[in-house]
Structures are given as structure tokens and as C-alpha cells.
C-alpha positions in Angstrom: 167.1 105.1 194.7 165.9 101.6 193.7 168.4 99.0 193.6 166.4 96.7 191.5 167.7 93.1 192.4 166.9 90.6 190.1 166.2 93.0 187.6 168.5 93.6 184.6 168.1 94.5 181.0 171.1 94.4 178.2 171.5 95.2 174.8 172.8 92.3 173.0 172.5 94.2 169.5 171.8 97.1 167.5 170.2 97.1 164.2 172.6 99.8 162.4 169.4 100.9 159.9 167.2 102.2 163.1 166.7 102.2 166.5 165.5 98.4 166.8 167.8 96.6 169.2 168.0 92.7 170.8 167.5 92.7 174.6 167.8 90.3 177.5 165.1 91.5 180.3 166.1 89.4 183.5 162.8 89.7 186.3 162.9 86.8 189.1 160.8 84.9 187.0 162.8 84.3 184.2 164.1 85.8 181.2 163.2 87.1 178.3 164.2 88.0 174.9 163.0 91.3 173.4 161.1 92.6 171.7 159.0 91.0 172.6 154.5 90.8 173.0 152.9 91.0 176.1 149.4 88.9 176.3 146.9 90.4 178.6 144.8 88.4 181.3 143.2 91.4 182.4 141.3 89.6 185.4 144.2 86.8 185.5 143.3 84.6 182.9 144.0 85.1 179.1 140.4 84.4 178.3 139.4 81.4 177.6 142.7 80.1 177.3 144.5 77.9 180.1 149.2 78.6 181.4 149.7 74.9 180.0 148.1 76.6 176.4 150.2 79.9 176.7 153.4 78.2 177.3 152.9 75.2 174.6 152.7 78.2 171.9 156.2 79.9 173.0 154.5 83.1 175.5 157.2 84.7 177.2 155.0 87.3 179.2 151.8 88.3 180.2 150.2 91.2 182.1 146.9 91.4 184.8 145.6 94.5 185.3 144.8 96.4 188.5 141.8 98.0 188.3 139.8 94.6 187.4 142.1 93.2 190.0 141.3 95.5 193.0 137.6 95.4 192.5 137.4 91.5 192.2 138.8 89.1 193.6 140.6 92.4 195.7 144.2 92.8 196.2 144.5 91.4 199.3 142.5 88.1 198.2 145.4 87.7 195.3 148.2 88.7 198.1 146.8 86.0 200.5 147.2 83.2 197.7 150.7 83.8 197.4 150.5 86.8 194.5 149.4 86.9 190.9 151.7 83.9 189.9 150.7 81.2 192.3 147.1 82.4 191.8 146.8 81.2 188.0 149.4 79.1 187.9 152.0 81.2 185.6 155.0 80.7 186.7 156.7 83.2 183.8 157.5 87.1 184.0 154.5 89.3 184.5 153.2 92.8 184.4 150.0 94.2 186.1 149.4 98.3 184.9 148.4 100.6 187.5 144.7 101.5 186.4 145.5 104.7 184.7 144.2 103.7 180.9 140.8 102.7 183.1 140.7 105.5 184.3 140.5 107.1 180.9 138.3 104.4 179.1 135.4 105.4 182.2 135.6 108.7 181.4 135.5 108.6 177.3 135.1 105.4 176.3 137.6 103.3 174.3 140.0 105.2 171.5 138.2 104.2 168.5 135.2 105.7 170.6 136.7 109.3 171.0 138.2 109.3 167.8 134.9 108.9 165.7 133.3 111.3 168.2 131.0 108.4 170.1 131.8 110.3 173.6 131.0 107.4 176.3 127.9 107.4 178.1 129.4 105.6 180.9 131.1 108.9 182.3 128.6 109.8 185.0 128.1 106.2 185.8 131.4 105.2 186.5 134.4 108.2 186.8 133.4 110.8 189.3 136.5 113.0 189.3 140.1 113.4 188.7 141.9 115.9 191.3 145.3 115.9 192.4 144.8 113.5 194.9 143.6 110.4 192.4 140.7 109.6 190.7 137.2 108.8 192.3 134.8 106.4 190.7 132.2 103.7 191.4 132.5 100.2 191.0 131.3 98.6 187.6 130.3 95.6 189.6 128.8 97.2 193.1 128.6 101.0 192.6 130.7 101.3 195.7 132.5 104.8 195.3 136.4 103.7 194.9 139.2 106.3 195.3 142.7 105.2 193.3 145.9 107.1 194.4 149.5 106.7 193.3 150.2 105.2 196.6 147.3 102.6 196.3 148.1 102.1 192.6 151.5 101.0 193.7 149.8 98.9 197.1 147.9 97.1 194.9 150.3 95.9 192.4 152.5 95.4 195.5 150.1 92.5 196.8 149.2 91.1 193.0 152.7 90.7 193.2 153.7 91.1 188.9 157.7 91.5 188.4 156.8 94.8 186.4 154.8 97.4 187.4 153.5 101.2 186.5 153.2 104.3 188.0 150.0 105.9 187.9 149.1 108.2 185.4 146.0 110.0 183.6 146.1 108.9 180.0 144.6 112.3 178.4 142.2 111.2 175.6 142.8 112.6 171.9 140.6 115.4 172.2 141.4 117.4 174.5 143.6 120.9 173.9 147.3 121.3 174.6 146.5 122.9 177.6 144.5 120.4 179.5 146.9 117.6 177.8 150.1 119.9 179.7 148.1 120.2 182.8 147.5 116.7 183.2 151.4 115.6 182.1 152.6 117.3 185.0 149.8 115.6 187.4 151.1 112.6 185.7 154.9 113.2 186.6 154.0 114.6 190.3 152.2 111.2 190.4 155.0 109.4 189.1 157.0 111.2 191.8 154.4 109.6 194.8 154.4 106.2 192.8 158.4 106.0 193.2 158.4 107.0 197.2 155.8 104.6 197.5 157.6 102.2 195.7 160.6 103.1 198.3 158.8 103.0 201.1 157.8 99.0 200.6 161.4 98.2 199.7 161.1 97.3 196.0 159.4 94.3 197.2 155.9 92.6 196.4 154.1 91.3 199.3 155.2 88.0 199.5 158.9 89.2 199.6 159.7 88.9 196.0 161.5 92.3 194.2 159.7 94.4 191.6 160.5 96.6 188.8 158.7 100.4 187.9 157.8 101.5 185.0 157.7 105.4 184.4 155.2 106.4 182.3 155.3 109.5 178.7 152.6 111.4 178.6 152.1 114.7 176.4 149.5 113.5 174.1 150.6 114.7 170.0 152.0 117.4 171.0 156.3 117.5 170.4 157.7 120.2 173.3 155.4 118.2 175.9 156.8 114.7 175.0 160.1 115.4 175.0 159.4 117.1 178.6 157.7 113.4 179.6 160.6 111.7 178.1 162.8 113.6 180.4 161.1 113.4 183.2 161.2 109.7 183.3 164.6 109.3 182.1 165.8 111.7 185.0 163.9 109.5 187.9 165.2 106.4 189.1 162.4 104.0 186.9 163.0 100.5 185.9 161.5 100.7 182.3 160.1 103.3 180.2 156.3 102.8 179.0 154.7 105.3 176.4 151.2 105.9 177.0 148.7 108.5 176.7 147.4 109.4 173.1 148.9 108.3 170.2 146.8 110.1 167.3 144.5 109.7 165.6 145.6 107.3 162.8 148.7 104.9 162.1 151.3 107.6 161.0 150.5 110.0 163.8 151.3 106.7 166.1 154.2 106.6 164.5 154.8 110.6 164.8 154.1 110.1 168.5 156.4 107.5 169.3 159.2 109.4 167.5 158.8 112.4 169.6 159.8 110.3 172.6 162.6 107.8 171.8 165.2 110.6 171.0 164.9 111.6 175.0 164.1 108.7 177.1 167.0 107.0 178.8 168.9 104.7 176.3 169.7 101.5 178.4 165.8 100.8 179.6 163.6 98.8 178.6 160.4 100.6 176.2 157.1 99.5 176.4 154.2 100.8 174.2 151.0 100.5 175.9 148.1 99.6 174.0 149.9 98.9 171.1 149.4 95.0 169.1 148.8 95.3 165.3 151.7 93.1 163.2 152.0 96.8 161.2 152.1 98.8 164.5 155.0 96.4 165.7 157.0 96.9 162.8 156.9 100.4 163.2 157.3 100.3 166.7 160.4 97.8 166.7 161.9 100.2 164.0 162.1 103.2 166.9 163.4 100.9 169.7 160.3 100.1 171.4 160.9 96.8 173.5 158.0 95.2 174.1 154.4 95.9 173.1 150.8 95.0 174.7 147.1 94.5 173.5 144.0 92.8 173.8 143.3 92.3 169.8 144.9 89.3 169.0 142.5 87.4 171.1 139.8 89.6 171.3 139.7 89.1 167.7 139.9 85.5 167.6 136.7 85.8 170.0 134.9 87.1 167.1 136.3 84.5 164.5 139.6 86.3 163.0 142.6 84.3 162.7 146.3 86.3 162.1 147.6 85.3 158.9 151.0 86.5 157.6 150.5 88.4 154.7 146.8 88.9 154.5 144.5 91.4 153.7 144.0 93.0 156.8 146.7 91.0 159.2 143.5 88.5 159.5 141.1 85.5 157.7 137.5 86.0 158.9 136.7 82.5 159.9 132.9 82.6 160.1 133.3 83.5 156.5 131.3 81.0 153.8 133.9 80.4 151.7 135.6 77.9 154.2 132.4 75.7 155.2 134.2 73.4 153.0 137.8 74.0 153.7 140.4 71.1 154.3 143.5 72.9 154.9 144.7 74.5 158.1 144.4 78.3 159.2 147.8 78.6 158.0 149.1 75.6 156.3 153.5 77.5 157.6 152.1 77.9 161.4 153.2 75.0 163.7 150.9 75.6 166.2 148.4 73.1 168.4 145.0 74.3 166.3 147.2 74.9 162.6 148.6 70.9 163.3 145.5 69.5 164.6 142.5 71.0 162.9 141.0 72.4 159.5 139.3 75.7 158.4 136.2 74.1 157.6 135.9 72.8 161.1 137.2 76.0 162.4 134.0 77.5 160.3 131.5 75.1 161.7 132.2 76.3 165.4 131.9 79.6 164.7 128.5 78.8 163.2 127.0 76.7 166.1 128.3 79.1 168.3 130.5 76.4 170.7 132.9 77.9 173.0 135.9 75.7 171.3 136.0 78.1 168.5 137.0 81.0 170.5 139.6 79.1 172.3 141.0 77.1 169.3 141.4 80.8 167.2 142.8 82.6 170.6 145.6 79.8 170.8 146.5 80.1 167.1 146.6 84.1 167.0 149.2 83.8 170.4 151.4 81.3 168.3 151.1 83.5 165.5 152.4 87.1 167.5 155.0 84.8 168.7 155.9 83.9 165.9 156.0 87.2 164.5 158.3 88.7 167.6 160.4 85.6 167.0 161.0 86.8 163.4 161.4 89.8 164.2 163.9 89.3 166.6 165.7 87.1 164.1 165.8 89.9 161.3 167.3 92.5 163.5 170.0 90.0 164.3 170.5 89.4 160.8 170.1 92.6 159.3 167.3 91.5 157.4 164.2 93.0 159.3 162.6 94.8 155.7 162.5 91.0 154.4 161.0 90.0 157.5 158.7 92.9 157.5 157.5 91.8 153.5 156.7 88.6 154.7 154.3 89.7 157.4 152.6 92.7 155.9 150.6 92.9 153.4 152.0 94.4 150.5 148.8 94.6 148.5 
């Protein structure tokens, strides 16, 4: 059974209104205070914006993924420049996922996608097959045929070298029955099975000697019975952390359904993770049912496109591009201490967006991390004072 040195997570306090809680997560780089957000540099940068930005705006944690990872620059290219951390120069925890949720997005395109019924057309091109060995697909940058196994999930992340890692799974898209969604569960959990012995089998240890922490995955898809089985499973294996994956609905509430139907079983004294999950709504509700710490590409995906988070607005966000501040003195948001909200107006904000210069992107992708700091700062401040609903007002919109 893993050990897990250097590894620790405690409970420092309980809201008595829900599940949300206050948690210390010690890895060997550093320590954390949850919950908590988790910014992703899918192909080891945040894009577009720089470690020196990402620690000047309060970020804790980020996370790299392994299937961009293993197809360029390749594993063994990271593990050769002294792992992940060394490579792009963060020297804070870190997470890489284990290619399972690419696995899905090849085959039926992203969830919004599936949801509104644009099936991907990307599914011949890229995923070949899933059998019980792992899934076979081709490279989006050669077309070399690629094979991805629990074992080489877990090798992989092994040589990137992240304090937390996943187990792989199949995350089953939203519409598919309750038959194929069981049947691929329990491929999931006898995965999760050959992602542990792996993780054995190496020692715990990344491969530049440093330990590292599993994550086992919830699968089940909407459907109560099989949750609560995927619960169980991972609470009854020797994981780290608990992540919930696999599909969450097909709207907010059924999210929140979802989540529900897991928290009751998993094991009480791990860290949660919610995979996929960023929206300042969605982390209310998520914090509520004792998830831990959350992950998602929108809040600088969307500043890519010119939306800025805003407490309190319409929508979580200020569209940017948007005519009405051509002519704008004040900043973004005239309560955010941040770099761009300090330094720079709306109107000039506006203007970048318009001449299309890369500083806009950047400037808007600094400001949104400050701002879901911010917001998981709050947070953690109104569980500890027992005032999360105020806390919650002040972010959400209540129009």
C-alpha cells in the first residue's frame, strides 16, 4: 500500500451548514490551502502567460496534461530536463491528468458538443478503439498510431514528474445508456486497479526521485446506484485523492445532482477534486458538497476571447471588445488589486482587443487568474467564518 511521503492532507475546519471544509494539502512542493483552483498549462505553459505572472497574482497550483505531454515534447524529453517543474520553471505544487478526458473529447468532441447533439467529426481521425487493454488512437500532430495503457498513463506522469497524479479512466460521454456507462465504470475501476500496481511497482516515486500522490477516479455517469459503486471503489483502494470525473449532466443542477451522489461514499479524510469543473456558480456549489479543489480551462480561455471575470456580473463576465468601453477610464474592476486592474483602463483594454495585439489576451488572462484567486480566497475565508452565503451574494449574480 502506498506510503505517500511528503504527502498529507488535514481538515483544519468544517462548515457546520454543509459539507464545505478548510484543508492543508502538503506535496514536496509546498503547501496549499483548500479549496482551492487549479490553472491548467495543458502543454506546460498557462498560455500566454509567464511562472513570475502566475505567482505575482497569488496561484497556488497548476496542472499539465499527459496526453499533449507524451506526444510533444514526449515524456522522456520532460524527464531528461529534470521533470515538469524544472522544465517551465514552476517551482509550486502540480498536477498532470492521465489522458483519460482526451480520450473522450477524440471520440465525441467537447461536452457542450455532445450535449447539443454536434457528434465530433474527429472520431475516425483521431480515436481508433477502446478495449480492455487502453485506448488506440493517432497522433493529432503526426498520425502515428499511439496505444495509452494504465501502466503507460502512470509512466508517463512518472517522468513529467507532477506531485499529483490520475489513474486512467474512460470518461463516458452524456449520451450514452446506463449499460454502456456500467460497462465502462468497471473498465475504469479494473484500470484503476493496474494504475495503482503500476504506481507500486516505481515506488511512489517520479523519475527524478521525487514522491508522488494518485488520484482515484468516480465514474458512473447520472446514474445514482453506479456512483455510489465508483465512490466505493476508490474509497476502498489505497488512492491519495479522490477526483470526480466522467459526466456530469446535462445542465447546472444535474452537476449538482451528480456531485451529490458521490460525496456521501467517498472516503472522508481525502482530498476531492472535480475535474473539468471552473464557473464562480459551479464552485459555489461544489465547495457546498466538500469538493477540494476544482480545474478548468475557461477562465483564460475566456480572457483569450476578451471576457474579464467580474464579481457580480451578468454572466460571471464584462465582454471587453464591447463598444461601450472604447472610451472607458476606469479599471476592469475598480475592488481587484491585481497587475492589469492597477496598471491599466477598460478603454485600453478595448483598443487591444480591437487591433488584435497579443497583450490583450495576456493582460485579461492575468486579471481572470487574480480574480479565481480571489474568489477561492473568499471562499475560504467565509467557511472559516461562517459566512459563505454572504460571500456567495457578493460573487453571483443575483439578478
Amino acid at each position: 500500500m502506498p506510503a505517500y511521503p511528503g504527502f498529507a492532507f488535514d481538515i483544519l475546519h468544517r462548515d457546520p451548514a454543509s459539507r464545505a471544509r478548510i484543508g492543508r494539502l502538503t506535496t514536496p512542493h509546498g503547501t496549499i490551502e483548500t479549496p482551492n483552483f487549479i490553472f491548467c498549462g495543458t502543454k506546460a505553459t498557462v498560455k500566454g502567460v509567464t511562472p513570475d505572472q502566475l505567482r505575482a497574482e497569488r496561484t497556488d497550483i497548476i496542472l499539465s496534461n499527459t496526453y499533449h505531454l507524451m506526444i510533444q515534447p514526449g515524456a522522456e524529453t520532460v524527464a531528461a530536463m529534470g521533470g515538469l517543474h524544472k522544465f517551465m520553471g514552476w517551482d509550486g505544487p502540480m498536477l498532470t491528468d492521465s489522458g483519460g478526458f482526451q480520450i473522450f473529447a477524440m471520440g465525441h468532441g467537447s461536452v457542450a458538443d455532445e450535449i447539443k447533439g454536434r457528434r465530433s467529426q474527429t472520431r475516425e481521425k483521431t480515436l481508433l478503439k477502446i478495449t480492455e487493454e487502453g485506448a488506440e488512437f493517432r497522433s493529432y500532430m503526426g498520425g502515428e498510431k499511439l496505444f495509452l495503457t494504465p501502466e503507460r498513463s502512470i509512466d508517463i506522469q512518472r517522468k513529467l514528474g507532477a506531485d499529483l497524479i490520475v489513474q486512467l479512466d474512460e470518461c463516458t460521454p452524456f449520451h450514452v445508456d446506463r449499460d454502456y456507462t456500467a460497462k465502462s465504470m468497471r473498465m475504469s475501476h479494473r484500470w484503476g486497479d493496474r494504475s495503482l500496481a503500476e504506481f507500486e511497482r516505481g515506488g511512489g516515486l517520479s523519475a527524478n526521485g521525487l514522491p508522488q500522490a494518485l488520484y482515484g477516479i468516480i465514474q458512473g455517469g447520472v446514474y445514482p446506484d453506479l456512483r455510489k459503486e465508483s465512490a466505493e471503489y476508490t474509497r476502498d483502494r489505497p488512492f491519495f485523492g479522490t477526483a470526480v470525473g466522467g459526466s456530469l449532466g446535462s445542465h447546472k443542477d444535474q452537476m449538482v445532482e451528480v456531485v451529490g451522489m458521490c460525496m456521501p461514499h467517498i472516503h472522508p479524510d481525502r482530498p476531492v477534486h472535480l475535474l473539468g469543473i471552473g464557473g464562480i456558480v459551479d464552485i459555489f456549489a461544489g465547495v457546498e458538497q466538500g469538493i477540494d479543489t476544482f480545474d478548468c480551462v475557461s477562465p483564460t480561455r475566456i480572457a483569450r476571447h476578451g471576457w474579464a471575470l467580474m464579481p457580480g456580473a451578468k454572466g460571471e463576465r464584462l465582454n471587453m471588445r464591447n463598444a461601450a468601453h472604447k472610451q472607458d477610464p476606469q479599471p476592469i474592476d475598480p475592488t481587484c488589486d491585481c497587475h492589469v486592474c492597477r496598471t491599466y483602463s477598460r478603454a485600453y483594454l478595448h483598443h487591444l482587443f480591437k487591433a488584435e495585439e497579443l497583450l490583450g489576451p495576456q493582460l485579461l488572462s492575468i486579471h481572470n487568474i487574480a480574480t479565481m484567486n480571489r474568489l477561492m480566497r473568499d471562499v475560504r475565508e467565509g467557511i472559516r467564518t461562517g459566512t459563505l452565503e454572504t460571500v456567495r451574494k457578493r460573487w453571483v449574480c443575483q439578478g
